[in-house]
C-alpha positions, 0 to 999 in steps of 0.5 A: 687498143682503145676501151670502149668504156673510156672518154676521148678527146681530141686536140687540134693544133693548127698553123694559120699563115697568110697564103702569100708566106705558105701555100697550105696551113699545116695541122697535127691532131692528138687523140686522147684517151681520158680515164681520169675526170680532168679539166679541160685545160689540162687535157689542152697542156698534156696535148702541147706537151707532146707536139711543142717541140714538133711544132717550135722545130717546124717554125709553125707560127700563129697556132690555133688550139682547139679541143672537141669531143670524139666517140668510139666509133669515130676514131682512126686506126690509132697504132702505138700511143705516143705518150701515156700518163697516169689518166692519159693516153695520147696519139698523134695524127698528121693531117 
């Protein structure tokens, strides 16, 4: 369960390709729970490590990643983290 006194963030990675090849772009989420003072580029890394091989076996191609702030109260239902690491808890959502 998320804390309240923590920071989160969360990355979006999405699949931009021309209509004609896909009908719809695809996208995955990851929320993160930060508890450390890391760098922006640091959360994006720790984010692509746990999707890339997701991402690479789908053969997304031409991925936009983009991090925005997000406060308590705006997060879903989160379950089980997918990965957690020494100032990281992460989750994956599926659009």
């Amino acid at each position: 369960m998320p804390g309240k006194n923590s920071r989160f963030k969360k990355v979006i990675f999405r699949e931009h390709t021309p209509t004609s090849r896909r009908p719809a772009s695809r996208s995955l989420t990851v929320i993160i729970e930060i508890q450390g003072d890391p760098k922006e580029f640091e959360i994006i890394n720790f984010a692509k490590n746990i999707v890339w091989l997701q991402v690479v076996n789908e053969g997304w191609h031409a991925i936009e990643k983009s991090l925005q702030h997000i406060e308590f109260n705006e997060l879903p239902v989160l379950g089980k983290p997918a990965k957690e690491e020494e100032d990281f808890i992460a989750w994956i959502l599926r659009a």
